[in-house]
N, C-alpha and C positions, 0 to 999 in steps of 0.2 A: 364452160365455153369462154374463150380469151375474147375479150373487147377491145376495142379502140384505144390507143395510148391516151387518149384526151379524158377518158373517163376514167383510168384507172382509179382507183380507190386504197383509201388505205386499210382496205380490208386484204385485197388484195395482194401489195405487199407483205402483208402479215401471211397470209395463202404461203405465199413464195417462203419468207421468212423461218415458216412452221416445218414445213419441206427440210430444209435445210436443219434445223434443231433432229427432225426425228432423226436424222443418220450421223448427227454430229459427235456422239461418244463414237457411236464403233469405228467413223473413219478418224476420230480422234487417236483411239490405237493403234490404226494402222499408220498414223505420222508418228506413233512413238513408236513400231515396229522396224520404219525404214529409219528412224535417229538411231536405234541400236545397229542397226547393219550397218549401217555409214558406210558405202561402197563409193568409191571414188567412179570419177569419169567413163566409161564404157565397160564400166566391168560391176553396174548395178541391176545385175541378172534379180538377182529377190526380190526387189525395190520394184523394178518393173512391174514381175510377175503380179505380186501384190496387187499394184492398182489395174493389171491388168485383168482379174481373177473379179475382182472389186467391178468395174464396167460391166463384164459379160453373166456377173450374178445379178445386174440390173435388165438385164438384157441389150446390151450394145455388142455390136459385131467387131470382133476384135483382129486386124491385122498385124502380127507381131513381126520382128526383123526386119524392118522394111527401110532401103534405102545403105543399104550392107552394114546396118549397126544391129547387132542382136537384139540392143535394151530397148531398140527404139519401135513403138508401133503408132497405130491409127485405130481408134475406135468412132464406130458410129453407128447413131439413130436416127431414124426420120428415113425422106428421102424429100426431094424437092428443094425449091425455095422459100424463104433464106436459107441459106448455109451458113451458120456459125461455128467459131472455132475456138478450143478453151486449150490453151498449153499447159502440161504438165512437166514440171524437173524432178530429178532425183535424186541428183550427183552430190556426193559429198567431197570434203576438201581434206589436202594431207593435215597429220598433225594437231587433227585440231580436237579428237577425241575428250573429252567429258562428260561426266559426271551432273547429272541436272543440282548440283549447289552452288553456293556462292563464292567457293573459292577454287584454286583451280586443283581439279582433282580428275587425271584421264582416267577412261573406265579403262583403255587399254593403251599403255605407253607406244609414243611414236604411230599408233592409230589413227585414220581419217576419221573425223565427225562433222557436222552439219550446222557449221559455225557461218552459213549464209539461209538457213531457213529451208534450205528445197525439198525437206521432208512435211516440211507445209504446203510447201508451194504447189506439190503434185498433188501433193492428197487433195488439198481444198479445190481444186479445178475438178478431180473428181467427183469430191463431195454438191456443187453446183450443178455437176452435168448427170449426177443421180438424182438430183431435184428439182430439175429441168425435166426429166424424163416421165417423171409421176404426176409432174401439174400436166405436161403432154401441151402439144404444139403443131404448128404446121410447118413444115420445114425441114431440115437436116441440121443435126449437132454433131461435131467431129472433137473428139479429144485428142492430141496429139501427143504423144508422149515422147520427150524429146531428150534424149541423154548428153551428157559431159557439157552442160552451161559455160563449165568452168575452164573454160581455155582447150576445150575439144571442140568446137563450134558445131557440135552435132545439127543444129538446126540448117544450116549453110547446106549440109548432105542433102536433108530434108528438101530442100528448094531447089535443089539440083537434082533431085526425082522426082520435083515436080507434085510432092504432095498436097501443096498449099493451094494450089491451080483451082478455082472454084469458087475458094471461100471469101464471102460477102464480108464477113466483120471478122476479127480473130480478138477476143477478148485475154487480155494476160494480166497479169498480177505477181508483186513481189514482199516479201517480207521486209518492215523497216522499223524505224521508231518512232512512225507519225501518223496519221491516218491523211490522205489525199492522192486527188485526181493530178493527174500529171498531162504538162503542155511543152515541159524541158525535156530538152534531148541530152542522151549519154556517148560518153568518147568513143569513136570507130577505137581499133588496135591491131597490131598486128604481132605473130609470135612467132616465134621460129628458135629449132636449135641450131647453132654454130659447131661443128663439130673439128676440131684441129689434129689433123694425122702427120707428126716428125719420125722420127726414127731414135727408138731405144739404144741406152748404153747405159755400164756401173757410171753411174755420177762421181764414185771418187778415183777409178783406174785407169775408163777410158772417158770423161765427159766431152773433151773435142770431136766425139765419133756422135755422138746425141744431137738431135734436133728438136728442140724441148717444143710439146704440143702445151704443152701448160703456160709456157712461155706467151705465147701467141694467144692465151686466153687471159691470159691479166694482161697483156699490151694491147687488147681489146678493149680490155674493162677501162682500160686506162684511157684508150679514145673514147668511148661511148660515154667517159665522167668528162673529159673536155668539151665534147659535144655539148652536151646541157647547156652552158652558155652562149650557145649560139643558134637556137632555137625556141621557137615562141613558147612566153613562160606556162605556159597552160598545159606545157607534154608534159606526158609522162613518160620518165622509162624505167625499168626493174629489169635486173636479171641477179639468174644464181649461177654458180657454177655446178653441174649434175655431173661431170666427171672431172677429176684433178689429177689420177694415177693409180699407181697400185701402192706404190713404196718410196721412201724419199731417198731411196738409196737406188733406186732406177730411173735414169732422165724417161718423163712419159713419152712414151707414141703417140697415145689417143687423148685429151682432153676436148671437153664441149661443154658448152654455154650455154641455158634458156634463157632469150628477151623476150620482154613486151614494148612494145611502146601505143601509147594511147593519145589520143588529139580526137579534139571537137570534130572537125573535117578529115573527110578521106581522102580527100586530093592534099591537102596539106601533110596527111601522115604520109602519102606515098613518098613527097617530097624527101622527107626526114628521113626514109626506111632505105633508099637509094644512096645516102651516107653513111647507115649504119654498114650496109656491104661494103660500102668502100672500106670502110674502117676493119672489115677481116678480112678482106682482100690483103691491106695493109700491113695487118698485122702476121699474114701468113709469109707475106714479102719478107718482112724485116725477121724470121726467128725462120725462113727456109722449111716451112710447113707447106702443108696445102690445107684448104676450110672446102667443105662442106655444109649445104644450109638446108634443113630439113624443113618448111614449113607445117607449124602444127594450126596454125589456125587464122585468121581475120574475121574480124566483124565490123561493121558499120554502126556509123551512129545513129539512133533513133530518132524514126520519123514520126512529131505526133499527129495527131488527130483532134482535131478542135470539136467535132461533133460525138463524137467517143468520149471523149472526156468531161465534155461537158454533161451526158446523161450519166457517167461516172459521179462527177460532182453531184447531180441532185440524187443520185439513188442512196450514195453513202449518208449524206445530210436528211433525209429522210431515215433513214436504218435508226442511223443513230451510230454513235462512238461506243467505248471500252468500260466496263466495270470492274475493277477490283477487288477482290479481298483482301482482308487485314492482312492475311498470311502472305499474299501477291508484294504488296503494297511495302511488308519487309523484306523479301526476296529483293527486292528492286534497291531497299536504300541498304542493304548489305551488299548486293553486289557492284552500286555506284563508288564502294570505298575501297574496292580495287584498281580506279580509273582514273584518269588525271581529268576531271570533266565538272562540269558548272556541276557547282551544289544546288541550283534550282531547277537542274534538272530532275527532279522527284517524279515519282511513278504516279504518284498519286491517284484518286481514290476513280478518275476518270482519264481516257484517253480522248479527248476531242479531234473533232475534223477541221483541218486544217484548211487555209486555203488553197486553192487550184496551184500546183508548184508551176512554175517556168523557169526555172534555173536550170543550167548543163549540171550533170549530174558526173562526177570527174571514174566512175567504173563505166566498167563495158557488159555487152552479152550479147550474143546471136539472138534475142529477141529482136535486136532492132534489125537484123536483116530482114526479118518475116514483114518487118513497118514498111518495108521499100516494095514488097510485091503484093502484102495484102493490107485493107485499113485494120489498124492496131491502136488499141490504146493501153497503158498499165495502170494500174491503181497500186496508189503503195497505202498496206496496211499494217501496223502497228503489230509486230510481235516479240518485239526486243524492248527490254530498259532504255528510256531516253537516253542519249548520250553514248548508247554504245554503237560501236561500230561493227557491221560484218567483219569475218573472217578473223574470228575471236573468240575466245574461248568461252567467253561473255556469253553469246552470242547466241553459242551451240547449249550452253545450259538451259539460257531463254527459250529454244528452239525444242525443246526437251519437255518442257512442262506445262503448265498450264495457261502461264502466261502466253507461248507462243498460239499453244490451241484457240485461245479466245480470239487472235486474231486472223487465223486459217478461218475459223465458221464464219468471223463479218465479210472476209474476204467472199468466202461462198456466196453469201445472203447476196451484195452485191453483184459481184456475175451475173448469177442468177437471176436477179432482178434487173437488171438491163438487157442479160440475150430473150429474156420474156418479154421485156418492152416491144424488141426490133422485133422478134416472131408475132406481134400483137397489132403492130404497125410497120409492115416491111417500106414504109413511104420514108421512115425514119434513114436507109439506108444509102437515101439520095443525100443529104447534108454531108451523111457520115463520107461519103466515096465522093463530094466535089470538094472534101477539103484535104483527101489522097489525094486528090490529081492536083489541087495547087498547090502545097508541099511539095510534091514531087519535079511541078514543072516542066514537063515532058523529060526525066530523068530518066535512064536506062540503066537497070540495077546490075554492075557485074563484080562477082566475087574474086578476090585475090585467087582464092581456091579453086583450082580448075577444073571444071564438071566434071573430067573422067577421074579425078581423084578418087582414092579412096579413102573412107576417116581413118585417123590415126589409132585406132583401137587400141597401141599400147601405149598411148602418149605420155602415160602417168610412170611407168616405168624407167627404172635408169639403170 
């Protein structure tokens, strides 16, 4: 029988804790199962399946395709109040295919692999809300399994049907290389392709009869690098070119451009993002094109949660930090000597808990939209060598062995141990929701993406 938060005990915790250990191998294979599938953005059918197969063998009711994404479902337990919510990712990134060693070796050339951790990041939410479900509770637990993190904003769909509608707290978590509660917010962004349609001709017999689309996509690139200086230093912008032609010996028709651009505030990136059009407006002007702008996605920056985070903070510092082995411990200083990074940053023989972060965090994610219609908080936990960076090859090795595993399970233990708190003492949920609503400030959340949108399911394709 669950008691009072005031009395938990640290018997109790270890309760929770133990939970979590007995299913921590086999949902540990199932994060190295979705590392080898490495399925990119909306098109992580096995991945899903997996944790989906994973919930409904513990007994959660599983709604799959929901919200017109295949990969995306909703599972749940309980019924009543609380309602808690634990998100799952899956999606892997292009390119980034490895090999769990220390140097860089893809298991398949030009393959996507899991070089931001989200083969943890799903598993472990699951692994929490199978250990949730065997200490048992009063309330409702919802796992949401939420596809293409990565610049597909599948969560944005999610919230646009409406599936979040209920939920009391929504607990999340991210793979990093530190362990701590978080009080810093991450960049809103916005993405979009620019697509440039001129008109064909041989380049060397007729090139006066051509209207170069290629043209009009480097006289973009070229405003959008002028641009920079005239915007607040903290943007970000990136883009690539995903189409350039067929042949250099045909002026192109069709050329198109992926942007991002990222900024702390939403009302500030809109600002910025009303330039960026003018600037293929411009560029269609001057090179006798026309542009086309396909939006693939926006998210918001994160909203935190100062009561969330702070049962965040005491439940990690209670858990306790990372233990190494020898073997770990060389993984780590082998593969900090392919990095340009502090040599004191050593993996060493412990990962400690860091303090509560508040710094803006300069990435993005559709998690933080979820922050703006329900209370959120993230924990970031250790499963990379200090010093490395996501979306690296690095990264994806970490994410690969056991290093990453040890930090998916304290991930779990945590959850775990905080959505047990609030199902122990649902009075805890008043703090957590009067510091939504001043955050928020009577804010009324609306997305770039317009509700009757559909997601970009082949967003990943060029």
């Amino acid at each position: 029988m669950r008691i009072g938060l005031l009395l938990i005990t640290p018997l109790l915790y270890a309760e929770v804790g133990a939970r979590v250990d007995a299913h921590a191998e086999r949902l540990g294979a199932v994060s190295r199962q979705i590392w080898e599938l490495a399925e990119v953005g909306y098109k992580e059918t096995k991945s899903s399946t997996l944790l989906q197969e994973e919930l409904r063998r513990a007994g959660f009711t599983v709604q799959a395709g929901v919200a017109g994404m295949p990969t995306a479902f909703v599972a749940t337990y309980g019924n009543g109040s609380p309602v808690i919510g634990l998100m799952a990712e899956y999606d892997a990134l292009p390119g980034l295919s490895q090999e769990d060693v220390a140097k860089r070796a893809p298991r398949v050339a030009g393959a996507a692999g899991h070089g931001c951790g989200h083969n943890l990041l799903g598993t472990g939410s699951v692994l929490a809300a199978i250990a949730l479900k065997e200490e048992g509770f009063q309330g409702t637990l919802k796992v949401f399994g939420t596809p293409a993190e990565e610049g597909g904003a599948g969560k944005v769909y999610m919230i646009h049907a409406g599936l979040f509608a209920g939920v009391d707290a929504m607990l999340a978590w991210h793979p990093g290389d530190s362990n701590s509660a978080s009080l810093g917010t991450m960049n809103a962004n916005i993405s979009a392709k620019f697509r440039f349609r001129g008109v064909a001709s041989h380049a060397a017999m007729a090139p006066e009869e051509g209207r170069s689309a290629l043209d009009a996509v480097m006289l973009f690139g070229h405003a959008v690098d002028l641009l920079r200086e005239h915007v607040p230093a903290e943007t970000r912008m990136h883009y690539i070119v995903t189409q350039g032609g067929a042949a250099a010996n045909i002026v192109p028709d069709v050329a198109e451009v992926s942007i991002t651009l990222r900024h702390a505030s939403m009302k500030v990136l809109d600002g910025i993002w009303k330039r960026i059009e003018k600037a293929a407006e411009g560029s269609a002007l001057a090179t006798e094109t026309r542009v086309e702008q396909q939006l693939i996605g926006s998210v918001y920056n994160l909203l935190p949660n100062d009561a969330l985070a702070g049962m965040y903070d005491r439940n990690l510092r209670r858990i306790g930090g990372l233990r190494y082995s020898a073997e770990e411990q060389d993984f780590a200083d082998q593969l900090r000597k392919t990095l340009f990074t502090d040599p004191e940053l050593a993996l060493g023989s412990e990962a400690t808990i860091q303090p509560v972060q508040t710094s803006a965090g300069a990435a993005s994610t559709d998690a933080s939209d979820v922050s703006w219609v329900v209370p959120m908080s993230q924990l970031n936990v250790a499963t990379f060598v200090p010093g490395i960076s996501p979306h690296t090859w690095q990264s994806t090795a970490c994410a690969g062995m056991s290093i990453g595993r040890k930090g998916m399970v304290l991930a779990a233990k945590v959850m775990a141990q905080t959505a047990s708190d609030i199902y122990a003492n649902p009075k805890l949920l008043e703090p957590i929701r009067e510091s939504f609503d001043k955050r928020r400030a009577g804010f009324s959340y609306l997305s770039r993406v317009p509700k009757n949108a559909a997601p970009p399911l082949n967003y990943r394709d060029r």
